[in-house]
SEDRENBA-734648 format. One record per residue: residue number from 1; x, y, z of N, C-alpha, C in turn. Coordinates in steps of 0.02 Angstrom, whole numbers, padded with zeros to 5 digits, always signed. Layout:
<atoms>
[atom NUM, [X, Y, Z], [X, Y, Z], [X, Y, Z]] ...
</atoms>
This chain:
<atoms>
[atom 1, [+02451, -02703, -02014], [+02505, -02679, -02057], [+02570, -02674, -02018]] [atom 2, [+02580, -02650, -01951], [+02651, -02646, -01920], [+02629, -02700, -01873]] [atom 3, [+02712, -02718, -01842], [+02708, -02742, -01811], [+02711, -02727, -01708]] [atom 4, [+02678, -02756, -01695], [+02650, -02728, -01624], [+02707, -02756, -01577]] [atom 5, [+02749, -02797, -01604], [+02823, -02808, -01547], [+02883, -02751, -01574]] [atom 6, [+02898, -02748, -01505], [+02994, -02719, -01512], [+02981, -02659, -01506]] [atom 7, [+03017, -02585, -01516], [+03017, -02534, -01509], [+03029, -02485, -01560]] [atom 8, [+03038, -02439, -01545], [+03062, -02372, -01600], [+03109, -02341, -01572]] [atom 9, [+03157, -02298, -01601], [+03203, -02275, -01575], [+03209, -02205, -01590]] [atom 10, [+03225, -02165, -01540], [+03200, -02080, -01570], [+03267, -02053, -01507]] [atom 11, [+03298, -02007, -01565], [+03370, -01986, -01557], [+03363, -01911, -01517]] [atom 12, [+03402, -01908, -01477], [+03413, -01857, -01423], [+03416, -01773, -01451]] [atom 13, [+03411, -01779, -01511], [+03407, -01708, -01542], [+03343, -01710, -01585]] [atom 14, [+03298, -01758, -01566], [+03222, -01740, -01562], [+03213, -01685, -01510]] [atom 15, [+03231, -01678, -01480], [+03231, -01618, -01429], [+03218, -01547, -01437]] [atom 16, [+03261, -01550, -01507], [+03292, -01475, -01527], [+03227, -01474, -01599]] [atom 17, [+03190, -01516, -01594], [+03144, -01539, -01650], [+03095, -01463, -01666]] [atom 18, [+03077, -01454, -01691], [+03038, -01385, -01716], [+02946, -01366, -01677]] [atom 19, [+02942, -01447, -01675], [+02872, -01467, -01645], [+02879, -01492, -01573]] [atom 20, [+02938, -01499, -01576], [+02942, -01512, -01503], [+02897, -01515, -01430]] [atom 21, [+02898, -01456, -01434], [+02851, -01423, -01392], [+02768, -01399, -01412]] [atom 22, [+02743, -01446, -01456], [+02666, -01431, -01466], [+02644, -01524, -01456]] [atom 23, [+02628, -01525, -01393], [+02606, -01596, -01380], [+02567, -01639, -01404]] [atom 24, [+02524, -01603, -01438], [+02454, -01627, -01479], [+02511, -01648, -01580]] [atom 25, [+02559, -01619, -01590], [+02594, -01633, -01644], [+02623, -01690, -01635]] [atom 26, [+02678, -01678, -01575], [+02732, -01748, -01542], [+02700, -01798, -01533]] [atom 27, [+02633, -01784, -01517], [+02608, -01867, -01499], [+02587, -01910, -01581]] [atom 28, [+02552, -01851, -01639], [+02521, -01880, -01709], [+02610, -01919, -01743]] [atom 29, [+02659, -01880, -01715], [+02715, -01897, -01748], [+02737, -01958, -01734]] [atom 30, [+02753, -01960, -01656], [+02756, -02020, -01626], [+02720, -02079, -01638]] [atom 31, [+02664, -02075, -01645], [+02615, -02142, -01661], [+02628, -02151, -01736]] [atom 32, [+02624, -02096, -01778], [+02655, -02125, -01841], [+02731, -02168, -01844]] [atom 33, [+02760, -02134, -01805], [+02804, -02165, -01809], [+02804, -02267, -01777]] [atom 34, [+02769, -02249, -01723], [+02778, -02325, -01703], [+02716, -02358, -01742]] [atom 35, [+02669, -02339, -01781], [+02625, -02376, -01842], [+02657, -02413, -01888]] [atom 36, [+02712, -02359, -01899], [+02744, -02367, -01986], [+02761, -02433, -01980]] [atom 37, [+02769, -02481, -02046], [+02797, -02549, -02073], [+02886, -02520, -02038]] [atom 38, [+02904, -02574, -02011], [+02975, -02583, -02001], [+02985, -02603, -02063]] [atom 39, [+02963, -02680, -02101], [+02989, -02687, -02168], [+02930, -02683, -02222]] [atom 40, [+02936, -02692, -02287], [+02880, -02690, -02357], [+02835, -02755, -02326]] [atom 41, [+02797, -02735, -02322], [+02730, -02775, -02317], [+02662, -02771, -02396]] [atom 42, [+02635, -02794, -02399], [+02575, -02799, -02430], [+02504, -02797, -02414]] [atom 43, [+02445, -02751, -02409], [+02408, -02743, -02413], [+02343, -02725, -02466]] [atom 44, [+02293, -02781, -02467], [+02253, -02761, -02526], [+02291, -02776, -02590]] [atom 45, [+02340, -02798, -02617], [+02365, -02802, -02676], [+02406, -02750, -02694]] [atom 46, [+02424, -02696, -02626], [+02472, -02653, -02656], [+02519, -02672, -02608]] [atom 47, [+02605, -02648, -02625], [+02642, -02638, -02596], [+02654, -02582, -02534]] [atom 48, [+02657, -02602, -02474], [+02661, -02520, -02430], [+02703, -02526, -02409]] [atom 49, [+02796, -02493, -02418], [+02828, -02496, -02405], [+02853, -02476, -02332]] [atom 50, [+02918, -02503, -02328], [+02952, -02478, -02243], [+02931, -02409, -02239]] [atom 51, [+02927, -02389, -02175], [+02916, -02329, -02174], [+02851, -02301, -02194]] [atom 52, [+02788, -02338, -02203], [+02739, -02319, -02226], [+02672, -02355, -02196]] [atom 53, [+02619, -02337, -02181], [+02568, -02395, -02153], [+02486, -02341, -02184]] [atom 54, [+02446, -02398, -02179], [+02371, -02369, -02185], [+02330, -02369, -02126]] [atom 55, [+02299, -02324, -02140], [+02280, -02283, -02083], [+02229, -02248, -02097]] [atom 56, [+02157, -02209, -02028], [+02136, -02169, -02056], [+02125, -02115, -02009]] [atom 57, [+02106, -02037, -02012], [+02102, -01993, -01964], [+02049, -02041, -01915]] [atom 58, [+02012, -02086, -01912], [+01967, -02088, -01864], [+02000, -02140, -01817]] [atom 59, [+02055, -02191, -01865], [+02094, -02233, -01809], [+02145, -02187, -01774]] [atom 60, [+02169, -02153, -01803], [+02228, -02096, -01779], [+02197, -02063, -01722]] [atom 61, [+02128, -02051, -01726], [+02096, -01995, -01659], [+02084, -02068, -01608]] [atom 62, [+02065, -02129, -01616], [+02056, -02162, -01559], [+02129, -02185, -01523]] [atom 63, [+02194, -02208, -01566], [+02238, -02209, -01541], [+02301, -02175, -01489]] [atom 64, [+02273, -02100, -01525], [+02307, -02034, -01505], [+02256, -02003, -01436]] [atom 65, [+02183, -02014, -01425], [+02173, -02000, -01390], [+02109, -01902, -01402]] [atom 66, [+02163, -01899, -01479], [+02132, -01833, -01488], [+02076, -01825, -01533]] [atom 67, [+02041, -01775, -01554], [+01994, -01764, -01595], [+01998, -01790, -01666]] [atom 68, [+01963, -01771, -01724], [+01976, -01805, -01788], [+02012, -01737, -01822]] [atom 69, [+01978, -01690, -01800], [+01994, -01591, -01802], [+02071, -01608, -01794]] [atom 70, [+02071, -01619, -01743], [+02157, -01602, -01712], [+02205, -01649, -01745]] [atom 71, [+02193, -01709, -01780], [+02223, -01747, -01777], [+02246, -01716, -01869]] [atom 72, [+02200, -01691, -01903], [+02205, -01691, -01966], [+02251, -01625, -01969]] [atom 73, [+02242, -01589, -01908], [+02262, -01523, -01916], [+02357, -01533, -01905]] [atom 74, [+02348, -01569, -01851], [+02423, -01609, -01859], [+02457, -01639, -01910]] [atom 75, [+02400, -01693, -01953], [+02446, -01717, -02003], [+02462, -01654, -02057]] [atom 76, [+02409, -01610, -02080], [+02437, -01553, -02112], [+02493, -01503, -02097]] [atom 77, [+02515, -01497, -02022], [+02572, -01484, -01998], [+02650, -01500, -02009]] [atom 78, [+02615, -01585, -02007], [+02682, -01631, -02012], [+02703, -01641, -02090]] [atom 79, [+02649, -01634, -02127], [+02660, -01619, -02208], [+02683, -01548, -02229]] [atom 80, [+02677, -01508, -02216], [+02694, -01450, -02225], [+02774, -01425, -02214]] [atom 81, [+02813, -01465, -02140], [+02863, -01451, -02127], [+02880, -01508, -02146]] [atom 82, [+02884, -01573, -02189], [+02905, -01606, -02218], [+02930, -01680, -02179]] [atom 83, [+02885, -01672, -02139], [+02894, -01747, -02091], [+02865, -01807, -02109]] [atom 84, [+02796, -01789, -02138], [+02752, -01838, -02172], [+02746, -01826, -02253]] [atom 85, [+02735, -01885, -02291], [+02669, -01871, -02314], [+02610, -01910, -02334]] [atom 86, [+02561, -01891, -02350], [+02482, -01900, -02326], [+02462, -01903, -02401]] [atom 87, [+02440, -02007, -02425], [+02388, -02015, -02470], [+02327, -02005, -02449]] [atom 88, [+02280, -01988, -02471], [+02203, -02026, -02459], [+02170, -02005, -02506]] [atom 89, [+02122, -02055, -02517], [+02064, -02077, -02543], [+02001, -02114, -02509]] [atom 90, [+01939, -02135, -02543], [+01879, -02144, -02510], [+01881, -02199, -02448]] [atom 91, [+01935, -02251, -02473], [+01958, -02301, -02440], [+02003, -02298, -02379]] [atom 92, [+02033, -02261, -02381], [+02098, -02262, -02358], [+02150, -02203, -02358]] [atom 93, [+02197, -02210, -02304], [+02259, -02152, -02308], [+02308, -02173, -02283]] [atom 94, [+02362, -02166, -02327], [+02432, -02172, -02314], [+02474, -02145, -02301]] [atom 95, [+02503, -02155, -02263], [+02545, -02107, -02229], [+02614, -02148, -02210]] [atom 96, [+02671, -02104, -02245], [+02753, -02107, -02254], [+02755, -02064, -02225]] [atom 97, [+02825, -02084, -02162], [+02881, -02065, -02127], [+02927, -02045, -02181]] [atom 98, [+02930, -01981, -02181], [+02992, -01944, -02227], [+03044, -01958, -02208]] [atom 99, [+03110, -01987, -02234], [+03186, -02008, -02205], [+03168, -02048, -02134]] [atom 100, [+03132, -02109, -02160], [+03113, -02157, -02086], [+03177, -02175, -02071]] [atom 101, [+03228, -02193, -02123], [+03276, -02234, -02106], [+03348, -02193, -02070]] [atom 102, [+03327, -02133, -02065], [+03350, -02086, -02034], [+03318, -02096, -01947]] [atom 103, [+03273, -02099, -01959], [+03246, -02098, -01883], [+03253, -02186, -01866]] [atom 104, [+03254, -02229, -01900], [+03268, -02298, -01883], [+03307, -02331, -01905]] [atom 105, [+03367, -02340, -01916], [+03420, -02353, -01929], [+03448, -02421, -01892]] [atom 106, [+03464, -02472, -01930], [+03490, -02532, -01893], [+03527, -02512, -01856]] [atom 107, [+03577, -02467, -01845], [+03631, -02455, -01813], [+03610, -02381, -01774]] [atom 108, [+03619, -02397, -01690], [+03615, -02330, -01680], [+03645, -02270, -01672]] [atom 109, [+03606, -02219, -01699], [+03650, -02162, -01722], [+03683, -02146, -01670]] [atom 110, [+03763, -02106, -01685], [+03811, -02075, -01652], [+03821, -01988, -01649]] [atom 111, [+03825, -01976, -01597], [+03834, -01895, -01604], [+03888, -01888, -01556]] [atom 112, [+03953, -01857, -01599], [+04018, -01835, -01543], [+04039, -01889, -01535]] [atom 113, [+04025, -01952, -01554], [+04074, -02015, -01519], [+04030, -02049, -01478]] [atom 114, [+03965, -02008, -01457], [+03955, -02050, -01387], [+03862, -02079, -01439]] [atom 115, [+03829, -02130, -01418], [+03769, -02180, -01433], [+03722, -02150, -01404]] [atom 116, [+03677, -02114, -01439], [+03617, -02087, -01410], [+03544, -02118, -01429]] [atom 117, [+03485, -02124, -01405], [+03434, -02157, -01414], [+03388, -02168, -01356]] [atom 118, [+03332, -02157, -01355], [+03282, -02148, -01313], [+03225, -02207, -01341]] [atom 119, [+03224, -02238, -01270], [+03179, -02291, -01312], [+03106, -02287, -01307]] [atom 120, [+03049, -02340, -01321], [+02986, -02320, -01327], [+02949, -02279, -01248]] [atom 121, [+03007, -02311, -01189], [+02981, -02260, -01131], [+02948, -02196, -01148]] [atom 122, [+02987, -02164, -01158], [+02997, -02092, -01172], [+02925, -02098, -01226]] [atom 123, [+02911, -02137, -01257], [+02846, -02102, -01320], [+02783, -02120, -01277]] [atom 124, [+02816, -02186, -01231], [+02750, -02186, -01183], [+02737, -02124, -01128]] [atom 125, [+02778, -02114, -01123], [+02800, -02055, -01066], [+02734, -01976, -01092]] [atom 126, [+02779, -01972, -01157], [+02747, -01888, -01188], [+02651, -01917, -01225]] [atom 127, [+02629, -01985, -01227], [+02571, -01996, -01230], [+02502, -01974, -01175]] [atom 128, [+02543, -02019, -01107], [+02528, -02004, -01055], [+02519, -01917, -01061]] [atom 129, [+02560, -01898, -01047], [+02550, -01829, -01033], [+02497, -01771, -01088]] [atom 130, [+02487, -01787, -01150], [+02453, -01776, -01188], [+02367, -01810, -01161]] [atom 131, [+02397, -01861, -01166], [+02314, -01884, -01115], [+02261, -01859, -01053]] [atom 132, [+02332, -01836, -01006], [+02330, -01818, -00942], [+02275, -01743, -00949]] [atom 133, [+02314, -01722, -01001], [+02300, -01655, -01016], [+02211, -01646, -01046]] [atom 134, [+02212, -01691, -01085], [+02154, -01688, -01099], [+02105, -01716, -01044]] [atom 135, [+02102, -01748, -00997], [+02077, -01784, -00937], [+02069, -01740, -00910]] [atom 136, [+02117, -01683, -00898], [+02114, -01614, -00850], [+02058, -01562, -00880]] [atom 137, [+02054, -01574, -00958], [+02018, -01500, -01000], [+01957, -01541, -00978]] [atom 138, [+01950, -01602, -00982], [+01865, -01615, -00984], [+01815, -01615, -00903]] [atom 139, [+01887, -01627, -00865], [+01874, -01636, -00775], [+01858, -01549, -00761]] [atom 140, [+01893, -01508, -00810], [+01881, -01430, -00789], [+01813, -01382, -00811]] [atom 141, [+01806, -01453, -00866], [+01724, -01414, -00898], [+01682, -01439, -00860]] [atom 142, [+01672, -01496, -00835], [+01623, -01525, -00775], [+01635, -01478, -00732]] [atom 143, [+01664, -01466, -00680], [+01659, -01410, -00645], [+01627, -01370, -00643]] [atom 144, [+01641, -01324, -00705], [+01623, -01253, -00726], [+01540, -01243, -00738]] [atom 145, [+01527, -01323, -00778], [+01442, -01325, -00782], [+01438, -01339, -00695]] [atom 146, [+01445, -01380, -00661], [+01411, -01382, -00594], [+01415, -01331, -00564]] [atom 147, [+01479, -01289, -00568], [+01452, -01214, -00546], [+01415, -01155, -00567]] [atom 148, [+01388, -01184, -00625], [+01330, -01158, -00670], [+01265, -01182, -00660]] [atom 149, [+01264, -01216, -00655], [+01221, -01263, -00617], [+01193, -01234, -00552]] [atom 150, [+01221, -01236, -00506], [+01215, -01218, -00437], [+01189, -01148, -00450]] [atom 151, [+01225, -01102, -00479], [+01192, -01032, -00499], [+01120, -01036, -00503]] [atom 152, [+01114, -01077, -00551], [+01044, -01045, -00602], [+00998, -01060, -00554]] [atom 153, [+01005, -01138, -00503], [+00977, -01160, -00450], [+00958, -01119, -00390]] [atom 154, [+00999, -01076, -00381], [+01001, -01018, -00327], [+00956, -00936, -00356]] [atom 155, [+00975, -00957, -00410], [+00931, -00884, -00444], [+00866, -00907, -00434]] [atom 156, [+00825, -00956, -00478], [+00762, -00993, -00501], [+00733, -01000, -00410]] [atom 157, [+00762, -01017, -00374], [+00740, -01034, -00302], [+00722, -00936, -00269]] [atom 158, [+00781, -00897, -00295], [+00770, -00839, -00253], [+00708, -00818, -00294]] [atom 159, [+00712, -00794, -00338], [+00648, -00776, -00384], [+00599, -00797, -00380]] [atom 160, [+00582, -00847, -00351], [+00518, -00891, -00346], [+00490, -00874, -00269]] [atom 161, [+00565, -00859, -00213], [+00536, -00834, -00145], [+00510, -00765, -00146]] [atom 162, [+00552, -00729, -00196], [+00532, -00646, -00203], [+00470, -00644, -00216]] [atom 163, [+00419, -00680, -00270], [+00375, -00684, -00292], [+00321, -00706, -00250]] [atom 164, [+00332, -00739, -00235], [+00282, -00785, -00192], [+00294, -00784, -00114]] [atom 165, [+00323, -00740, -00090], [+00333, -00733, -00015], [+00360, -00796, +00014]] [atom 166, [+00398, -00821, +00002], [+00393, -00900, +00019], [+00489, -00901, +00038]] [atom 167, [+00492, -00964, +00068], [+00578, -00950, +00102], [+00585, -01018, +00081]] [atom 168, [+00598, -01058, +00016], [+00616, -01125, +00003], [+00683, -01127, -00014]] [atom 169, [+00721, -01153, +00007], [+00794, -01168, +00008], [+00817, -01202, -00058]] [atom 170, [+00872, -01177, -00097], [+00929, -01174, -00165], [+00947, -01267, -00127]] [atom 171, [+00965, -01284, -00084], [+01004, -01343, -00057], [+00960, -01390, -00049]] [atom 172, [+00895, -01375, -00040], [+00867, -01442, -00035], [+00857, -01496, -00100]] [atom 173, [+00867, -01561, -00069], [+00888, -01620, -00139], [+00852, -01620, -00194]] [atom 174, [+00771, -01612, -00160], [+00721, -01636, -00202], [+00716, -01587, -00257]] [atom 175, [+00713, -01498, -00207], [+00712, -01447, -00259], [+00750, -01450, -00323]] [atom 176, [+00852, -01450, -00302], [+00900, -01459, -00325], [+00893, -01520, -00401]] [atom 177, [+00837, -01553, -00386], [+00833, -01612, -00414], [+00801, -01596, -00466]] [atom 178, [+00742, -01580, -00454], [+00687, -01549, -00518], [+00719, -01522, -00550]] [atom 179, [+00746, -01447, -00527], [+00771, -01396, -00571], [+00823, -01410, -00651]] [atom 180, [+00876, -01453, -00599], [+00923, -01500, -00621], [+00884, -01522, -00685]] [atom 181, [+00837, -01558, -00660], [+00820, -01616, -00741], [+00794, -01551, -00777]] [atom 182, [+00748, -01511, -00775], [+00719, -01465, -00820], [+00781, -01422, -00862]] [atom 183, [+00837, -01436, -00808], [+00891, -01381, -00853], [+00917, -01430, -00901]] [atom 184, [+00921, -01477, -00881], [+00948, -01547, -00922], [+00915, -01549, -00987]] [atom 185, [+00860, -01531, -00988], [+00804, -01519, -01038], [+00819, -01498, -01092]] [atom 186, [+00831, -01423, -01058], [+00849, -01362, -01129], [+00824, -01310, -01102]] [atom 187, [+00768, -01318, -01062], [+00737, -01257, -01025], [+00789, -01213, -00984]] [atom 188, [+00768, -01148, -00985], [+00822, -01075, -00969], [+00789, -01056, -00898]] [atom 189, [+00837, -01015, -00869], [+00821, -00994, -00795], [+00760, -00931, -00830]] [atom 190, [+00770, -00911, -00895], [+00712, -00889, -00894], [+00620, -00903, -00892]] [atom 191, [+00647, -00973, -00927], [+00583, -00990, -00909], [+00534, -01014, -00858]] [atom 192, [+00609, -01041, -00806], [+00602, -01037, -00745], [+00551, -00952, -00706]] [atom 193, [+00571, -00920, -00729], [+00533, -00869, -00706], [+00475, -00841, -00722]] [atom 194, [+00462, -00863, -00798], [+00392, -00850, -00837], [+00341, -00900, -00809]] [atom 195, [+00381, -00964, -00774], [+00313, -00997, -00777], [+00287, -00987, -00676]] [atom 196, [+00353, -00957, -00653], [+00321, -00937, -00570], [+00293, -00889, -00594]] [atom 197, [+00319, -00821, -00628], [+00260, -00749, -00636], [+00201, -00800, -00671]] [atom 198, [+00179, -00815, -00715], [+00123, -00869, -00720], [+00082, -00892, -00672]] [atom 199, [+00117, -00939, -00636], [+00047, -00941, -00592], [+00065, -00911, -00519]] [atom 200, [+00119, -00882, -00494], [+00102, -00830, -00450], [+00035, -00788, -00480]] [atom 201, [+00046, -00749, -00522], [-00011, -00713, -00548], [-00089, -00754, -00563]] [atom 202, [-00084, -00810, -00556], [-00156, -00854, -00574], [-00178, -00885, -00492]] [atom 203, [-00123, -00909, -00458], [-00144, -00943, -00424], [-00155, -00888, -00340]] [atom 204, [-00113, -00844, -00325], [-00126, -00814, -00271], [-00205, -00763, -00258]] [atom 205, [-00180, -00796, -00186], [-00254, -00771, -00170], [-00310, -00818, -00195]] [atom 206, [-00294, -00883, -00212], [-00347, -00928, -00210], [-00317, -00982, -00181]] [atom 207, [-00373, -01048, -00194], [-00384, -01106, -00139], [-00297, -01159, -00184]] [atom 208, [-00270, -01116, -00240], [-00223, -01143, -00275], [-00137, -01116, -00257]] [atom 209, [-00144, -01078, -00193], [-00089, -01047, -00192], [-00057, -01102, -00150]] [atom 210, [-00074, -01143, -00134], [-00045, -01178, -00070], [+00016, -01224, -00117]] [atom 211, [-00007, -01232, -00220], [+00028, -01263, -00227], [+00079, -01230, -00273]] [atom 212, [+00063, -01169, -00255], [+00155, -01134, -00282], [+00203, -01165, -00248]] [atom 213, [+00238, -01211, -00264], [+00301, -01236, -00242], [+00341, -01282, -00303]] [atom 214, [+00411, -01278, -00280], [+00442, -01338, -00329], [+00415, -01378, -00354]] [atom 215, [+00373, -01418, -00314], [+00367, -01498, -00321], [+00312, -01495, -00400]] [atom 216, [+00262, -01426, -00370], [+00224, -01417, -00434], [+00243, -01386, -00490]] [atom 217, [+00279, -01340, -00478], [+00293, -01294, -00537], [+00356, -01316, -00590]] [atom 218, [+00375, -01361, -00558], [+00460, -01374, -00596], [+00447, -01456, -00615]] [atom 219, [+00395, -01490, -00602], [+00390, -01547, -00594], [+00362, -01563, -00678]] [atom 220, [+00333, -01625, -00701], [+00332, -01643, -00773], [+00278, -01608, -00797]] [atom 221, [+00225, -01545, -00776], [+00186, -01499, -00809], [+00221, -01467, -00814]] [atom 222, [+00298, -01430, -00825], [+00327, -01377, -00813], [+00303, -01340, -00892]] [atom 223, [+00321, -01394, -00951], [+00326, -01345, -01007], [+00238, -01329, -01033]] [atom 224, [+00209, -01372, -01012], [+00146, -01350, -01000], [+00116, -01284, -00988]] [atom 225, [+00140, -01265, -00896], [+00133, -01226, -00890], [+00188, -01153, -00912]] [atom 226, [+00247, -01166, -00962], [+00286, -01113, -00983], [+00243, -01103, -01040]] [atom 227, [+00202, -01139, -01090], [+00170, -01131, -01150], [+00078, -01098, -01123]] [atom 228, [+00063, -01101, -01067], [-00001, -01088, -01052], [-00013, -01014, -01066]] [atom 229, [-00071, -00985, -01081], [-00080, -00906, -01106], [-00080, -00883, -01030]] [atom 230, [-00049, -00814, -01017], [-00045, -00793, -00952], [-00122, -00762, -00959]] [atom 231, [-00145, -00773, -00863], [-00215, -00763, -00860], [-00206, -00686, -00827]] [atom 232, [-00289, -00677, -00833], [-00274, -00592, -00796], [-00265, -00595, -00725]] [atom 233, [-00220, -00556, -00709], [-00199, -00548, -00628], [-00242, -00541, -00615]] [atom 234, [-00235, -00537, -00527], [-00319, -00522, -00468], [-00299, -00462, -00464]] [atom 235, [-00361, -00415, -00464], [-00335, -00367, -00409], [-00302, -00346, -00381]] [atom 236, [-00248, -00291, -00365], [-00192, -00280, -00319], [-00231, -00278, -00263]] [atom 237, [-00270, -00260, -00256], [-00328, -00258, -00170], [-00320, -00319, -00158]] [atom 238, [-00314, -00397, -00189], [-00340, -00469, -00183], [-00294, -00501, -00167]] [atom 239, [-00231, -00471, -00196], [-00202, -00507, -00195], [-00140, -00483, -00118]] [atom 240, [-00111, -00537, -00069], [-00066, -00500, -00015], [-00002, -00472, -00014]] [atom 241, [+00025, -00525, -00074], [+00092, -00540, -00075], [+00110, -00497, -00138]] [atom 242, [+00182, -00458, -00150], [+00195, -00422, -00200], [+00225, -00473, -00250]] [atom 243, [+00192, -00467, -00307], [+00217, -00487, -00372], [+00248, -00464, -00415]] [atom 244, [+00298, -00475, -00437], [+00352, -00451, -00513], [+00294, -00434, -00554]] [atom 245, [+00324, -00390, -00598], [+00239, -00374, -00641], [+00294, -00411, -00728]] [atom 246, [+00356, -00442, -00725], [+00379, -00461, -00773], [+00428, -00510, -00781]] [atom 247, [+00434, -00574, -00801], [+00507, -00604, -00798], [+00540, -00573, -00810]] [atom 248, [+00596, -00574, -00786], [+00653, -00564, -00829], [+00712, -00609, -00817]] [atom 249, [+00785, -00587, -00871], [+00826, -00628, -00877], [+00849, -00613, -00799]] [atom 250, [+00908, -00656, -00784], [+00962, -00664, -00727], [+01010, -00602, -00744]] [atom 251, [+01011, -00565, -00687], [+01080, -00500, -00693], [+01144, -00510, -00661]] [atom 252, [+01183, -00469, -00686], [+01242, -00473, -00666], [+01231, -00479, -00589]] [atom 253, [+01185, -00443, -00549], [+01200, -00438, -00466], [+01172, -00512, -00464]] [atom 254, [+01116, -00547, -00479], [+01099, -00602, -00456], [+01151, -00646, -00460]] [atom 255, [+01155, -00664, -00512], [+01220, -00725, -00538], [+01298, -00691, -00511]] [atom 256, [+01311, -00633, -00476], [+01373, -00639, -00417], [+01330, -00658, -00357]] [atom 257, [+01277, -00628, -00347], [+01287, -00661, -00279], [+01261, -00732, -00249]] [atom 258, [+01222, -00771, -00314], [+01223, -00839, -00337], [+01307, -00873, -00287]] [atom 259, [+01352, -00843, -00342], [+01406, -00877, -00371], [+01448, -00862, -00279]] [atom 260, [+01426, -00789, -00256], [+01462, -00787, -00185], [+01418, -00826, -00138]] [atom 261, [+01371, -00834, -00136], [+01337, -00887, -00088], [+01375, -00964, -00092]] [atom 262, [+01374, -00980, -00150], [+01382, -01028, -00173], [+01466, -01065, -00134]] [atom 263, [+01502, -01002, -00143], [+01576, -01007, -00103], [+01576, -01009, -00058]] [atom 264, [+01536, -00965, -00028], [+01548, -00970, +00054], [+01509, -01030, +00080]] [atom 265, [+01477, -01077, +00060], [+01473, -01156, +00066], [+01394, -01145, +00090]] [atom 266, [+01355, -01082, +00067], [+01295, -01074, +00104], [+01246, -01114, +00063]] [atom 267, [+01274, -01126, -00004], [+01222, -01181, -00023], [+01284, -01241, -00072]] [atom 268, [+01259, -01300, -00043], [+01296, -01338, -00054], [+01273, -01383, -00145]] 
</atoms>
């Protein structure tokens, strides 16, 4: 429908614009704007005049970069304060530049005497940066899970030494590795702990304790053994090592001092 050569032209008291400053708006405006028909074209058997092109929220979110949410929430913005407005139906949506010929004008506009106009730089310019931004929100949620991550890894490892008398290290790959996929799963640091009280409580003090460790307990029997009926403990006489007599969830003290280990580079 538009054409993909030449530029747009957007006047220096866009500046003072109302939306100005909401980046996720400037950018739905901007791309409408460089969409729109420069002249009457034809599509489908209808007329879509200058200033007007078809379109739909789902091409608008791949072009713009943003959601289908955000993008609609914008065009209702830009309709509201009277910038756009917005056909649609099952097929299709149309969307007019209100006073395009205001914003594109063969001749460029004058203010005070002197030729003002900013060319498509500038729309490439405030895209970029709308982009950037979102590149930053999604680079900041990765983070936040790997340092969530690393937590639950450091809890599930301490809980399992408390239990089982045992000194296996939060940093090692293989451990780090298991845990990892089981959390990947859906499985919770709690269950992480139901299924060590499990067979801590089944296996100590027999010829089976040797295989309380990661490799067994976190490995592809895991939900197995989280669904198994808990058996009756041994003996406190039988047994050497002190056992939790209960899972429980992760507390506030564990998950800080998770999260301070974690900083001071003691587990990587």
């Amino acid at each position: 429908m538009n054409d993909d050569t030449g530029y747009i032209k957007v006047h220096r008291s866009f500046l003072n614009w109302e939306w100005h400053d909401d980046e996720t708006v400037l950018s739905v405006f901007l791309h409408c704007l460089l969409l729109a028909n420069w002249e009457p074209k034809r599509w489908h058997g209808q007329k879509i005049g200058r200033g007007s092109f078809i379109t739909s929220t789902v091409k608008l979110s791949e072009v713009t970069g943003l959601t289908r949410q955000t993008v609609s929430k914008c065009l209702r913005r830009l309709q509201k304060t009277g910038e756009l407005q917005v056909e649609s139906n099952r097929q299709f949506t149309k969307i007019t530049v209100v006073n395009y010929d205001k914003y594109q004008s063969e001749k460029p506009p004058v203010v005070n005497g002197v030729v003002n106009g900013v060319v498509n730089e500038v729309v490439n310019e405030v895209v970029n940066l709308v982009n950037n931004d979102v590149n930053n929100e999604v680079n900041t949620t990765k983070n936040i899970k790997k340092l969530k991550n690393k937590e639950e890894i450091y809890i599930v490892v301490s809980y399992l030494n408390d239990c089982a008398g045992t000194s296996y290290k939060p940093n090692s790959s293989k451990t780090r590795q298991l845990i990892s996929a089981r959390l990947n799963e859906g499985f919770t640091v709690d269950d992480f702990k139901t299924v060590i009280k499990k067979k801590v409580d089944e296996w100590s003090g027999t010829d089976m304790a040797k295989y309380i460790r990661p490799e067994t307990l976190f490995g592809t029997k895991f939900e197995a053994y989280l669904n198994q009926k808990p058996v009756r403990s041994m003996p406190e006489w039988y047994n050497p090592e002190p056992v939790r007599q209960s899972a429980t969830p992760a507390t506030a003290e564990e998950i800080a001092e998770a999260r301070a280990k974690i900083l001071k580079g003691k587990v990587n």
